[in-house]
Legacy VTK file of the C-alpha trace (Angstrom):
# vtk DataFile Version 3.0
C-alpha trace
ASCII
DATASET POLYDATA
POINTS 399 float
-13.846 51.364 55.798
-13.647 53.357 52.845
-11.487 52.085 49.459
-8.208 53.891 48.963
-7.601 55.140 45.373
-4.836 52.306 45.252
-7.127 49.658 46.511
-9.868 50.639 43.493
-7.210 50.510 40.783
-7.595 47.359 38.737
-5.235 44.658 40.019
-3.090 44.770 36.511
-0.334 41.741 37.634
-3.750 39.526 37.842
-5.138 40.766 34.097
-4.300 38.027 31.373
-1.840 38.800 28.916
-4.402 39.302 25.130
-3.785 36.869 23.282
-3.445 37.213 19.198
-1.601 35.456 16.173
2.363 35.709 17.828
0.838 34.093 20.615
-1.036 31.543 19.424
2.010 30.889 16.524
3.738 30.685 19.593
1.441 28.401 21.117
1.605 25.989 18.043
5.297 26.072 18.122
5.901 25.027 21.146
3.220 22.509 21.189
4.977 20.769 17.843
8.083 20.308 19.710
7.118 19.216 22.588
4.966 16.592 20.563
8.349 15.822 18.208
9.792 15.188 22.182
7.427 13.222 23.218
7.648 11.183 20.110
11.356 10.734 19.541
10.991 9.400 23.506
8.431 6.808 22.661
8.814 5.203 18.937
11.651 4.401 17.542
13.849 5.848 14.630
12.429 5.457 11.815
10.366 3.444 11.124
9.621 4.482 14.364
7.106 1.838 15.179
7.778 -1.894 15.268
4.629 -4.330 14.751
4.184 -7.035 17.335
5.335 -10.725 16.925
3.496 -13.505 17.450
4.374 -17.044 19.339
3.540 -20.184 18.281
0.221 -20.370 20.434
-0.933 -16.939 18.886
-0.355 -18.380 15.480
-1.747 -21.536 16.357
-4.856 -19.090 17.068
-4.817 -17.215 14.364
-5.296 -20.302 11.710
-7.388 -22.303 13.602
-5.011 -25.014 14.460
-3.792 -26.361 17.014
0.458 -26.608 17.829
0.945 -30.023 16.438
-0.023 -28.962 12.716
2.323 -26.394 13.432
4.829 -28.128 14.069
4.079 -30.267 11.228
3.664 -27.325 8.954
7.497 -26.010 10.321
8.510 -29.800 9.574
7.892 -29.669 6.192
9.638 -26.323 5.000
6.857 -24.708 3.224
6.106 -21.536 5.353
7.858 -18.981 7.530
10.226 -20.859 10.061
10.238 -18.439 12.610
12.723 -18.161 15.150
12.750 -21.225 17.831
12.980 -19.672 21.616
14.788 -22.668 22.961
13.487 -26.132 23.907
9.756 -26.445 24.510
9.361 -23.007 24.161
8.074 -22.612 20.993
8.882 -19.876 18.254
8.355 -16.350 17.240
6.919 -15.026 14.046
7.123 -11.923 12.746
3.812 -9.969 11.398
4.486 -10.801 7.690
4.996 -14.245 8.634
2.243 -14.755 10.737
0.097 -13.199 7.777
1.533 -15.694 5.039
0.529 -18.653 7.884
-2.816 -17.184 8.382
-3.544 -16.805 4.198
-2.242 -20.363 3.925
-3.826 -22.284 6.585
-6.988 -20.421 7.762
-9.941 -21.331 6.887
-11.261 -17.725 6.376
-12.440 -17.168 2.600
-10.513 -14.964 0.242
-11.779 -12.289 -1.464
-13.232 -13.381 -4.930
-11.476 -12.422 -7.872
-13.256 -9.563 -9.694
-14.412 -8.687 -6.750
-13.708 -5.160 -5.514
-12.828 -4.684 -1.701
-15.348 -3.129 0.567
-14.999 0.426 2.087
-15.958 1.175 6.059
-16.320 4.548 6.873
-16.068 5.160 10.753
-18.035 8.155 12.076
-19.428 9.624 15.084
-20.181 13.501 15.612
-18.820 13.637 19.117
-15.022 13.499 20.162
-13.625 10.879 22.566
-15.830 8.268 20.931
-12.928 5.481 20.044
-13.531 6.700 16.832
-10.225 6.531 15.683
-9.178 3.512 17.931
-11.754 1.639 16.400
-11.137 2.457 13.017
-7.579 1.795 13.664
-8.034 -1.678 15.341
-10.414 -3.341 12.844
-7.977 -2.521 9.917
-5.406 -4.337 12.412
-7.600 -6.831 12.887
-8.555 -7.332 9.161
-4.778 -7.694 8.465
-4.584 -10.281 11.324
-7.022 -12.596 9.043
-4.973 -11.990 5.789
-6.961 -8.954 4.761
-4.937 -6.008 2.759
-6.128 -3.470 3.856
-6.398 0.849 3.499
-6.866 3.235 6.138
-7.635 6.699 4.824
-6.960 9.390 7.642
-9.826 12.340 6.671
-9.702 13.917 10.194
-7.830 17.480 10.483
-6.627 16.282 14.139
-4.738 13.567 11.834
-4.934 10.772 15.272
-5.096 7.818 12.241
-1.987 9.019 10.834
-0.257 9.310 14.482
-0.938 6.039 15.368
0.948 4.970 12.207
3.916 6.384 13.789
3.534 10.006 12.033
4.016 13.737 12.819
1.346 14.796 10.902
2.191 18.834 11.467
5.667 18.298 10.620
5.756 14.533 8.089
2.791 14.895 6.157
2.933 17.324 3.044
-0.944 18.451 1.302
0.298 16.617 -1.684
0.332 13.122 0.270
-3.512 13.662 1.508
-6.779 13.995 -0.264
-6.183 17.561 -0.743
-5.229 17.126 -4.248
-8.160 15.199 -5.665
-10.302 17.882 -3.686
-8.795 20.454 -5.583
-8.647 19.030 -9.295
-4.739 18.758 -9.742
-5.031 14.421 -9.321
-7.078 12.385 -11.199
-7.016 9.848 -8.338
-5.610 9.033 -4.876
-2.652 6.424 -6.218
-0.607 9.236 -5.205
-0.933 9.193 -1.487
-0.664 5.689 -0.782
1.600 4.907 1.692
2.905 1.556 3.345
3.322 1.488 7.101
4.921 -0.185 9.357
1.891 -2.838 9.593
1.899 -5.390 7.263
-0.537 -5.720 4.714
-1.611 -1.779 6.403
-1.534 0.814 3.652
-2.582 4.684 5.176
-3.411 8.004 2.941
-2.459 9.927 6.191
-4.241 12.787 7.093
-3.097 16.844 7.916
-4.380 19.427 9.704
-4.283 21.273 6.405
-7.442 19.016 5.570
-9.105 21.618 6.694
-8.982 23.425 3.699
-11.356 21.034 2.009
-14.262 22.942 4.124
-13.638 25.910 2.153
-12.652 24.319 -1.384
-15.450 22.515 -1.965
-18.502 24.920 -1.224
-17.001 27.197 -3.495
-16.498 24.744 -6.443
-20.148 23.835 -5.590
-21.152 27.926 -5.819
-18.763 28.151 -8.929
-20.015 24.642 -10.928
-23.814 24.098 -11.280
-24.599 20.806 -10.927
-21.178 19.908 -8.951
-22.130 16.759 -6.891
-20.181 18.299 -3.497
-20.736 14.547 -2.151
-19.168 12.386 -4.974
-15.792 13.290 -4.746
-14.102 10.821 -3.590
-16.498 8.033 -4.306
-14.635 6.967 -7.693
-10.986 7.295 -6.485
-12.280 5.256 -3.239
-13.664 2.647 -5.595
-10.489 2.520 -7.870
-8.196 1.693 -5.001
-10.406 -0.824 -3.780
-10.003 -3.160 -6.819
-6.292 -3.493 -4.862
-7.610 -3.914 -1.187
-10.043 -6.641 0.175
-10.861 -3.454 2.643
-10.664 0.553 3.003
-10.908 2.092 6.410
-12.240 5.698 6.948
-11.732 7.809 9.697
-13.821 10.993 9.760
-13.879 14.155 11.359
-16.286 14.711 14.691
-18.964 16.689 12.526
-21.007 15.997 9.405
-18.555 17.850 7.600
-18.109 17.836 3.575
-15.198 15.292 4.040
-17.162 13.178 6.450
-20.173 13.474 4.254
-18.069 11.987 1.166
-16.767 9.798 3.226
-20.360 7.601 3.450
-21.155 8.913 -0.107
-18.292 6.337 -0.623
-18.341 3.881 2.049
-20.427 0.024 1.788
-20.895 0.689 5.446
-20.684 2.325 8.514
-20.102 1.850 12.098
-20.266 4.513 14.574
-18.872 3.894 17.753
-21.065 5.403 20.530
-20.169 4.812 24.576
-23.132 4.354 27.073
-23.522 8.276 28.086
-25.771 10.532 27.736
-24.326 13.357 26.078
-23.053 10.728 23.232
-26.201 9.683 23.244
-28.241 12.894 22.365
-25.295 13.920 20.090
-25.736 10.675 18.105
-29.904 11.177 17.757
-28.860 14.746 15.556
-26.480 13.341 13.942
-29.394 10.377 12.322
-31.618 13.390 12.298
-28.707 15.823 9.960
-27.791 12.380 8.016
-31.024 11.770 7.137
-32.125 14.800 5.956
-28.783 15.469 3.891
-29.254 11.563 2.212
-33.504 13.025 1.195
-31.985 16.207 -0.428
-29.735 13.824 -2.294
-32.494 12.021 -3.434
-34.229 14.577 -4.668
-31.181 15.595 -6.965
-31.600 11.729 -8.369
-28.604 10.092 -5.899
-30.044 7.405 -3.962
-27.365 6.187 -1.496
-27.626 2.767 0.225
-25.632 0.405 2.696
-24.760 -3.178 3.235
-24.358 -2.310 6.910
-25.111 0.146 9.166
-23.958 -0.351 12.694
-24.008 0.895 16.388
-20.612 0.079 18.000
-21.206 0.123 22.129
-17.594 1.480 22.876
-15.572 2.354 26.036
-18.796 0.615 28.218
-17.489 1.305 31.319
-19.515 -1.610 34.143
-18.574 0.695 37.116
-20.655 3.504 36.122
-24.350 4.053 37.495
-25.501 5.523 34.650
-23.925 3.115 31.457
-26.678 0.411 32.219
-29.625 3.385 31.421
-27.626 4.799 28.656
-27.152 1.686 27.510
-30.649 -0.052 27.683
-31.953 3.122 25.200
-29.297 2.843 22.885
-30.343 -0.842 22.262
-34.284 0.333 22.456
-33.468 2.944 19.713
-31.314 0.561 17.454
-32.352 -2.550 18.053
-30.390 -5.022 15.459
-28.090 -2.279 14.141
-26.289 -2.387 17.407
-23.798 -5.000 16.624
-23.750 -8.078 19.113
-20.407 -7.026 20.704
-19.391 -4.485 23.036
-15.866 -3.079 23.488
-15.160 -2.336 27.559
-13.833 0.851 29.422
-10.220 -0.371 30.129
-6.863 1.013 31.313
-5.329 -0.928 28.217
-6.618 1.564 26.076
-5.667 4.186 27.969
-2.113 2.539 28.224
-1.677 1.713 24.243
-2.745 5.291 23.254
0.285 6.942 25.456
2.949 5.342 23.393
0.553 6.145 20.011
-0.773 2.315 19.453
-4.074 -0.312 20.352
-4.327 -3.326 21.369
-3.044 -4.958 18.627
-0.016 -3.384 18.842
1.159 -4.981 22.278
3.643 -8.369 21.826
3.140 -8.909 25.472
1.170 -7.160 27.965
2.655 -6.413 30.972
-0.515 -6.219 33.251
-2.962 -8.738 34.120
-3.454 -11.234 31.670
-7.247 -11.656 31.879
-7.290 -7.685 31.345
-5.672 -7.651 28.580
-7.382 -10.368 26.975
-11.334 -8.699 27.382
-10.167 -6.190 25.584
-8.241 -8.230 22.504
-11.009 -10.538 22.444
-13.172 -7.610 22.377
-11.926 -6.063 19.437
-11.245 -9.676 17.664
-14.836 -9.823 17.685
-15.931 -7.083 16.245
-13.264 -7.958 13.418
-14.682 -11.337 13.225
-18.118 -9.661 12.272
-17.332 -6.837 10.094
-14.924 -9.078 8.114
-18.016 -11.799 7.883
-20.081 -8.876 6.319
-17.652 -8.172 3.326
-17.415 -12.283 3.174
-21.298 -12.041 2.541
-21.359 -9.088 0.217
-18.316 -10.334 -1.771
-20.241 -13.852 -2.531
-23.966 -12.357 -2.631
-23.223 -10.724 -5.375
-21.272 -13.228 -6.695
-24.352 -15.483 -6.373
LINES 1 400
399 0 1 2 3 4 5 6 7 8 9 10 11 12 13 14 15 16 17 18 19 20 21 22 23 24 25 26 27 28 29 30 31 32 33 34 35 36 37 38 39 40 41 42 43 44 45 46 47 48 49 50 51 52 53 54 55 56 57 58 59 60 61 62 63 64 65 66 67 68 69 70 71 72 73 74 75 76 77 78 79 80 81 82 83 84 85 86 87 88 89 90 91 92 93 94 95 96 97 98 99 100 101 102 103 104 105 106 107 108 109 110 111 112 113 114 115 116 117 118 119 120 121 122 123 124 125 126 127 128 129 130 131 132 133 134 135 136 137 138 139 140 141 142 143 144 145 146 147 148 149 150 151 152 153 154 155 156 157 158 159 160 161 162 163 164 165 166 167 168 169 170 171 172 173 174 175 176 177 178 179 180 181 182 183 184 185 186 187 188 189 190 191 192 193 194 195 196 197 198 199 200 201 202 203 204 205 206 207 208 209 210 211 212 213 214 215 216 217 218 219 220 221 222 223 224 225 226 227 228 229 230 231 232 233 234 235 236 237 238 239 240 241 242 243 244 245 246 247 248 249 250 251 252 253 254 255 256 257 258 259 260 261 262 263 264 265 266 267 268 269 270 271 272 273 274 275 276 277 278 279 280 281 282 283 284 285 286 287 288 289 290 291 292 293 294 295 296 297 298 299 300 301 302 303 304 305 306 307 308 309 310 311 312 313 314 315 316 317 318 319 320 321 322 323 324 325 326 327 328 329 330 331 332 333 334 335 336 337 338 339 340 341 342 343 344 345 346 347 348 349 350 351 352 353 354 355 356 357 358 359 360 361 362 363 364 365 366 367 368 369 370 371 372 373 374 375 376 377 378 379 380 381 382 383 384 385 386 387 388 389 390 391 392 393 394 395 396 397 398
């Protein structure tokens, strides 16, 4: 049956709107407040997220006591009271005075004195590899054992600085992130520090202005001969650390020029890499870029070296086919730098994320106990280890 001349027009209705700058500023718009809705419905006024408390038991824990010295301890008047939950039921501590029991009665060693405070930089090429979760719950964690501790958000996408209860589109000026060391106008990165509403959790939030660093920098490199692109933020890193037993970084997906000063300034690095194969592959170029970017260093007289560099197995989920393979050539290809701790695939993590936190953020966990605590012990684990590595830096070199 032959086409009418109606039936061979194009179906306009069906076409797609084009799409240009109104519409995708009207994209972002809409996205921001749907976000600022979503966020005013979750966290609190400000500050809009509170940190967990801790019972007795979990304090008990967290020292490496058991509830009688606790008791004892509460007897005598010299730390945090807490508040008693009726009889036999033990007491509730707040963050900051679980922290002051921990420094007091743990047996976990301080930082020396004249000893600077390591940085961690946190990296992985690919997105959706618990980057930013991890980097997020070790500097938890490191608080947990008495640690102060810096988190520097260098990611455009900003996740660090959400999960410290920020709007980055709409809360975070250029002036509060690394932008203005990257451009000249600060000598240092005193300026951006910020407390939280962690304890003991400082942040230098991130923007998705940050991206502007992608541009500024090749061109001061084009414009400066001899401008070490890589050394940045090295010095300003190293200042602040004379105030922190511990700096956090979280880095963009790619080896970009922020991510690549980043481990210019970092004592170590842990990438985070789940059983798959795509993650796998993606991490194999990443080694292969890294490596060739740290040999043209070296041949402009910069030799960069580690006290650590790790393989993080992260969201290992048991139920798939495939993780066990994935998994087996991940350890095959990095052998001792795979750290001896693996953090599982669990609805948790999926749960903490939707109201913008991790596991350490949850007083009480409202699903299965034994599922929560894989998880927490997960993740209390890898603190346990990365902590144990500054521990052995700080007093190597004091040796």
């Amino acid at each position: 049956m032959a086409l009418t001349e109606q039936d061979e027009a194009p179906n306009l209705m069906a076409l797609e709107s084009r799409v240009g700058p109104e519409q995708l500023l009207e994209l972002r718009n809409i996205s921001n407040d749907i976000m600022t809705l979503v966020r005013e419905s979750m966290l609190k006024p400000h500050p809009r997220k509170n940190p967990p408390e801790c019972t007795t038991t979990q304090l008990a824990a967290l020292c490496g006591i058991d509830r009688a010295r606790v008791n004892y301890l509460i007897s005598k008047g010299d730390l945090p009271q807490g508040v008693p939950q009726g009889v036999g039921r033990g007491r509730i501590f707040t963050l900051a005075e679980t922290r002051e029991w921990v420094k007091a009665e743990s047996k976990i060693k301080p930082r020396p004195k004249g000893k600077r405070g390591r940085i961690c930089c946190v990296s992985n090429f690919k997105g959706g590899s618990t980057k930013t979760t991890t980097a997020m719950s070790l500097a938890q964690g490191l608080t947990l054992r008495g640690r102060r501790v810096l988190i520097v958000d260098l990611d455009p996408q900003a996740s660090l600085s959400s999960l410290c209860g920020l709007l980055p589109s709409a809360e975070v000026d250029d002036d509060q992130t690394v932008l203005p060391l990257i451009y000249g106008s600060e000598p240092n990165l005193r300026y951006a520090v910020q407390k939280t509403y962690w304890d003991g959790l400082d942040l230098i939030p991130g923007a998705p202005s940050l991206y502007a660093a992608e541009f500024t920098i090749p061109t001061k490199q084009a414009r400066q001969p001899g401008f070490q692109f890589w050394q940045i933020l090295a010095p300003a890193l190293h200042d602040l650390a004379e105030d922190y037993d511990c700096i956090i970084l979280d880095t963009p997906p790619s080896l970009s020029y922020l991510t690549i000063n980043a481990l210019m300034a970092a004592d170590g690095m842990i990438m985070p890499l789940p059983p798959k194969s795509l993650d796998f592959a993606s991490a194999a170029q990443y080694w292969e870029l890294f490596s060739d970017l740290t040999n043209t260093f070296k041949e402009r007289q910069f030799v960069k070296s580690f006290d650590f560099v790790n393989i993080l197995l992260s969201a290992v989920n048991s139920q798939e086919t495939s993780a066990s393979v994935v998994r087996e050539w991940i350890v095959s290809t990095y052998t001792t730098k795979v750290l001896p701790v693996e953090i599982p695939f669990s609805s948790v993590i999926g749960t903490t994320a939707t109201s913008f936190g991790t596991v350490y953020d949850v007083s009480r966990w409202d699903g299965g106990a034994k599922t929560y605590a894989r998880i927490r012990d997960a993740y209390d684990e890898l603190v346990n280890i990365i902590d144990n590595k500054f521990v052995r830096t700080w007093h190597t070199e004091e040796a």
